[in-house]
N, C-alpha and C positions, 0 to 999 in steps of 0.2 A: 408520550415522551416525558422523563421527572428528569429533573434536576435538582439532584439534596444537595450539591455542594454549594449552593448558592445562599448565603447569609443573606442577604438582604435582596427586593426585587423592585426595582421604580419601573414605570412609564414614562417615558417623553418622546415628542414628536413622532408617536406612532409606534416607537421602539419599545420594546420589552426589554430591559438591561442589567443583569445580574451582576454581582460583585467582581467574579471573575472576567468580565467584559465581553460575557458571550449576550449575541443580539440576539434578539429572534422579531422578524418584520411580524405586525399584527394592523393587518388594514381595515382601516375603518368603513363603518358599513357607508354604501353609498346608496342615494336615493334620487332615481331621476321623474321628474315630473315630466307629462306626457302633454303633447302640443294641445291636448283638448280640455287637460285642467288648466294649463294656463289663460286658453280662450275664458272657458268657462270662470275664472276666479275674475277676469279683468270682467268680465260684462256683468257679475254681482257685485265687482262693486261700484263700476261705472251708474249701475240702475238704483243702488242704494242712495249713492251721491244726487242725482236727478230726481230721487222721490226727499231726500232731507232738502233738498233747495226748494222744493214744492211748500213741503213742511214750513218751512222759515218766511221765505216771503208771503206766505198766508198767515202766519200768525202776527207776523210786525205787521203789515198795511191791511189785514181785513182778518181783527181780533175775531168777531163776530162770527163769521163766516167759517171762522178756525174752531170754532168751538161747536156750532153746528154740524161739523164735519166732520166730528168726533163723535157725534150719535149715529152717523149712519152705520149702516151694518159693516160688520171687518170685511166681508168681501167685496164691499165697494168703496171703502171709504178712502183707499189710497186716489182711487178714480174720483174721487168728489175734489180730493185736495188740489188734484193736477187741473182740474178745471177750473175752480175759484184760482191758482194760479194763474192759467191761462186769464181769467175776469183781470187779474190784479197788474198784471202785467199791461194790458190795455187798459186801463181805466188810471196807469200812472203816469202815463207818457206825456198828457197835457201839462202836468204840474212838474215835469223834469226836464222839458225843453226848452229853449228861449226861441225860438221862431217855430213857427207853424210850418214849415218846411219843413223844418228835420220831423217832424212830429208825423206828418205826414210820411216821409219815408220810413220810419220805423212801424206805422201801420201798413204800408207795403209791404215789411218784412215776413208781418206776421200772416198777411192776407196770403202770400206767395209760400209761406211756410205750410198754412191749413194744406194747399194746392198739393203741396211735397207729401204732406203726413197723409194725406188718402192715396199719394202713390208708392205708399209705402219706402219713401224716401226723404224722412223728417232732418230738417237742421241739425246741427251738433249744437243745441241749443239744451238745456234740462227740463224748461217746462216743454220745450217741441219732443223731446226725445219722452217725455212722460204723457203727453197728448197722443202721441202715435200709437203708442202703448193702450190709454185706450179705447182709442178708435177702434182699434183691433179687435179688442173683449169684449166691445158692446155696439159694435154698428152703429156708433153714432149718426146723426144728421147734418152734414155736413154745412147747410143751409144758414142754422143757427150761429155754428162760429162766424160765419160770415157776414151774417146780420148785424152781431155784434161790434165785427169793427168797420162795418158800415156805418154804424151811428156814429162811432168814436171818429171817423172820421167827418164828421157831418159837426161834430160839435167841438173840429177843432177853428172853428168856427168863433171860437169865443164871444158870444153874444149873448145879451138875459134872452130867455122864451119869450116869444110874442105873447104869446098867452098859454093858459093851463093844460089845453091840449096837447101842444109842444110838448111839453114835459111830460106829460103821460107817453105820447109816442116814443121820446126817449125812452122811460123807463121798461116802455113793453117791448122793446128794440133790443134794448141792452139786459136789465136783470130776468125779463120774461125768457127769452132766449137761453139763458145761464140756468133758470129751473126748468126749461123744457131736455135740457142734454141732463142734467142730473138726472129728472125722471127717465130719462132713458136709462142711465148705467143702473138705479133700483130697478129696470124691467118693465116700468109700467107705462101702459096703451091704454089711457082712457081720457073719453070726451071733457068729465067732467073736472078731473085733476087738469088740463090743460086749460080749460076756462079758471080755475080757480088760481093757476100759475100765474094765469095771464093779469088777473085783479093785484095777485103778492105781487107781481114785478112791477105795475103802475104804481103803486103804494109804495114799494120802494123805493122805486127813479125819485118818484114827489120829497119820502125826507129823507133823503140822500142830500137832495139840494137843498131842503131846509138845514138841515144837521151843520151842510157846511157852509151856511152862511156866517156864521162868524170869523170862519178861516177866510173864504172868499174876500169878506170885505176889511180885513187886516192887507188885504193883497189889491185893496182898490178895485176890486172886481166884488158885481152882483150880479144873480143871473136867474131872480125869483121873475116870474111873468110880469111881464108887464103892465098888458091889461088890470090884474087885480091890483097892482102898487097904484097905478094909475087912477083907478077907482075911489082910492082911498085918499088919494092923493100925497102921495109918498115918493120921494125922489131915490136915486141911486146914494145921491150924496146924503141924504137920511142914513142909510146902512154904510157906508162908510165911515162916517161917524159913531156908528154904536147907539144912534136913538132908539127910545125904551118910551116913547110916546103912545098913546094911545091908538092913532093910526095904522105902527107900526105892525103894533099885537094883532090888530085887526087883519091884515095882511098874513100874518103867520096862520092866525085862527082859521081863516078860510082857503090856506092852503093846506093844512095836516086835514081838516074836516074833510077834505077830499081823497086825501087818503086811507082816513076812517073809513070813509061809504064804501072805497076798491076793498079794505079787508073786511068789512060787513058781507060784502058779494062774493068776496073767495070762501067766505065761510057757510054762504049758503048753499055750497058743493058740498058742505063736509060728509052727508052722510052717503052721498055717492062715491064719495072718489075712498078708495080701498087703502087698506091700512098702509102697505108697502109704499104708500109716495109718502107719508108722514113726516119723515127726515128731511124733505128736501123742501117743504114748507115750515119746517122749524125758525126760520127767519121772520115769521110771521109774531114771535116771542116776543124780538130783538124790536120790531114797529110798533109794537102793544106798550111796549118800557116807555118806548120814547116819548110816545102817544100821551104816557099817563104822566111822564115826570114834566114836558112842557105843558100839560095845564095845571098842575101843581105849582107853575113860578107864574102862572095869568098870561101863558103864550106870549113871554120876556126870551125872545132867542137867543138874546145874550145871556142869560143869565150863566151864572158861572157853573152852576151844579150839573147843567146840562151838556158841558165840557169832560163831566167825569164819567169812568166807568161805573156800571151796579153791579157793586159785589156779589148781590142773589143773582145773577142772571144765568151764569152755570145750573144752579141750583134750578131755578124757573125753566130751564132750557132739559133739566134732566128730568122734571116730573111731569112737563109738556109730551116729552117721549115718551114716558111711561107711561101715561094715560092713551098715547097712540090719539092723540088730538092739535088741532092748528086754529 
């Protein structure tokens, strides 16, 4: 159909409208979205949402752990993040509640949520909706998360360790536990990586609580063994105050030394346990720094320097990997 008599020719509201004021209707294309893109658009980006909350909470409250978690391989490393999630989520409850009740009922939560995620019926929670996820992909052990806030609930508890062993059983409770499901999601079933876990996560627990002794005792709380403070003869109210005495250091000195020995012994697995768990003993870097920079200030746990990040430690943590060594 032409129209020459038409001088001039606009658009609007759909109309085609020539000078003479002949219309002509021209409908605009229409496009309908089908009920299974819509499902599908909301659940990516519902699971995007739940893997960047993983992301963020691991990188604010466990820098460390965040950047470890960036060496493991791409097909697991979203699975690493949701679990140090899951660690950070538990290990922050103590220091966000004001009674040991509620503390206690938010470790319920989680204990009753693991219970959901293996019946394939996880919380509307992001790290529970990211946990189910992958329990699914890698068969995890259900045992472990349990473990975990077993202990967390054992040490809501607020009390120092009786003594050293305490604190190891913590730490093989709690961070042992956290490297046995990671070796899961890398794939790997062996004797020797699971003894060498079990040394990383006692080493850890031990300067975990060293590290946060400064923070602890700004808060009127210590919770280094007892037996060795007592050895030394060292009170609570010693580290509440910030004493830099020589007692002190001593006390520091033969708690990290015992951490030393746990990562001397996970290292003596190194040449059995297979390349593929590497990643997940990267944390091993992070206890070496710390190792070396508190005897550099003369095992002074105050000392200020030992408050700050090392800026090589990316760096250290990347050629660590690259060497395929712990």
């Amino acid at each position: 159909m032409m129209f020459a008599m038409a001088s001039s020719v606009n658009i609007k509201n759909g109309l085609l409208t020539t000078k003479n004021s002949l219309h002509i209707k021209i409908p605009y294309p229409t496009f309908i979205q089908r009920p299974t893109e819509i499902k599908c658009s909301r659940t990516l980006t519902t699971g995007q949402h739940n893997e960047q909350y993983c992301i963020d909470i691991v990188r604010k409250r466990d820098y460390e752990g965040f950047l470890c978690s960036l060496l493991f391989p791409e097909a697991v490393r979203r699975s690493a993040l949701a679990l140090r999630a899951f660690n950070v989520e538990l290990a922050q409850i103590k220091d966000t509640v004001s009674q040991k009740t509620i503390g206690l009922m938010r470790l319920q939560f989680w204990k009753s949520a693991v219970e959901d995620i293996y019946r394939d019926d996880p919380p509307a929670q992001p790290v529970s909706a990211e946990l189910w996820r992958v329990v699914r992909k890698h068969t995890l052990t259900r045992r472990w998360m349990l473990r975990i806030i077993s202990e967390r609930e054992k040490d809501m508890e607020d009390k120092a360790y009786r003594n050293l062993q305490e604190l190891e059983a913590y730490g093989e409770n709690t961070q042992s536990s956290l490297l046995f499901l990671l070796l899961e999601t890398l794939g790997v079933k062996n004797v020797h990586s699971d003894h060498a876990a079990s040394h990383i996560g006692k080493a850890q627990g031990i300067l975990t609580c060293l590290r946060a002794t400064p923070y602890n005792s700004s808060r009127r709380k210590v919770y280094l063994p007892m037996d060795i403070c007592m050895l030394h003869g060292a009170s609570q109210e010693d580290f509440i105050r910030g004493s830099r005495n020589q007692n002190i250091r001593d006390i520091v000195y033969d708690i990290a030394s015992q951490a030393h020995v746990h990562l001397q012994h996970a290292r003596s697995f190194s040449e059995n346990v297979p390349h593929a768990a590497m990643p997940a003993f990267l944390q091993t870097v992070v206890l070496e720094d710390y190792l070396q920079r508190v005897r550099k200030v003369d095992f002074d746990v105050f000392h200020p320097s030992l408050q700050k990040r090392n800026p090589m430690l990316p760096l250290q943590l990347y050629l660590r990997s690259w060497k395929k060594i712990y």
